[in-house]
N, C-alpha and C positions, 0 to 999 in steps of 0.2 A: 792689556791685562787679560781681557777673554780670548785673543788669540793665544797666548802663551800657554793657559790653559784648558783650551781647547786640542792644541798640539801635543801638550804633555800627556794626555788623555788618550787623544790617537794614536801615537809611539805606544802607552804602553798597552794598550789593547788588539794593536798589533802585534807586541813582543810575547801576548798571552796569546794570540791566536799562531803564532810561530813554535813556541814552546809546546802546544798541544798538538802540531802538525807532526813534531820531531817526536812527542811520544807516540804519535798513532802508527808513524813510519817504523820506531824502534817495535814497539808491541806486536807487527804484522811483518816484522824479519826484511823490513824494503831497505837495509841499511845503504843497499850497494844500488850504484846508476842504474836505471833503467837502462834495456835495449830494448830490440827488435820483438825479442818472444815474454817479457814483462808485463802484467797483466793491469787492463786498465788501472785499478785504483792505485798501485804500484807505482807509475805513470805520474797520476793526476796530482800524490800526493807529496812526490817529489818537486812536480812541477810549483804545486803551491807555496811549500816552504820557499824554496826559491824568488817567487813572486814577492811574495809575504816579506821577503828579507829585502830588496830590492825594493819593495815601497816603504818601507820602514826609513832606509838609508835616503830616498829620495826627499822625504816628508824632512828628515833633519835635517838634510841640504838646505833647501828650499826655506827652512827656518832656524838657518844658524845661527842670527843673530838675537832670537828671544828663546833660545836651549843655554840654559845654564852649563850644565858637563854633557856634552856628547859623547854618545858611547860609538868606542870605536870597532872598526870589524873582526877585531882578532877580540876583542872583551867581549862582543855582543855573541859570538861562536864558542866561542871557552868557558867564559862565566854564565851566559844565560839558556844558551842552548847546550850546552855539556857535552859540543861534537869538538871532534880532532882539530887540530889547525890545516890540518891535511884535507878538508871538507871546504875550507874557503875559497869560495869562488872570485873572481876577477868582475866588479860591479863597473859598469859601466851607464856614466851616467846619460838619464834620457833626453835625449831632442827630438825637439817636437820640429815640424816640418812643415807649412802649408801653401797648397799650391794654392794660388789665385791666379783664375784663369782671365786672361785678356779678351776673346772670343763675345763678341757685346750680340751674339743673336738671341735672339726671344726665343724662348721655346714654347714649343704649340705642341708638341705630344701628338704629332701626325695631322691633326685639325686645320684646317686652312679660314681663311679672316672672312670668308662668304659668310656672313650672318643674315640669314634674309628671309 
């Protein structure tokens, strides 16, 4: 139960922090991709919705089975953020990766075992 509601909480406080990203981007004319000559905040604040949207869909992943109705990527861009369908990007979900290293030597940080 406090998982369910912890999650429904983080989805929509995310869906509010994406919706405010999308009017800050509309409000400052950043409608269109960045490039090369786009100035930071232009940038950052694309970059974020993006972010923004991609942890959102990850978090429901991750807890699809205590989400009631999952909203999906063409309703969460149409309905909540009021951008084109033409705007949706290709989510690709994340993997995680970790090396664990085999190499059993101690490390001494240059110091050698003369303690004397």
């Amino acid at each position: 139960m406090d998982i369910v509601y912890h999650t429904t909480i983080a989805l929509k406080n995310i869906k509010a922090l994406t919706v405010n990203t999308v009017k800050e981007i509309k409000e400052r004319g950043f409608e269109e991709a960045p490039t090369e000559q786009s100035t930071l905040p232009h940038f950052v604040l694309q970059l974020l919705r993006q972010h923004l949207t991609i942890l959102f869909f990850d978090i429901q992943e991750l807890s699809k089975d205590s989400i009631d109705s999952p909203t999906s990527i063409e309703d969460f861009y149409l309905l909540d953020l009021n951008l084109p369908k033409a705007l949706i990007q290709e989510l690709k979900p994340l993997t995680l990766r970790i090396l664990i290293s085999k190499d059993k030597r101690v490390l001494n940080f240059g110091f050698e075992d003369n303690f004397e």
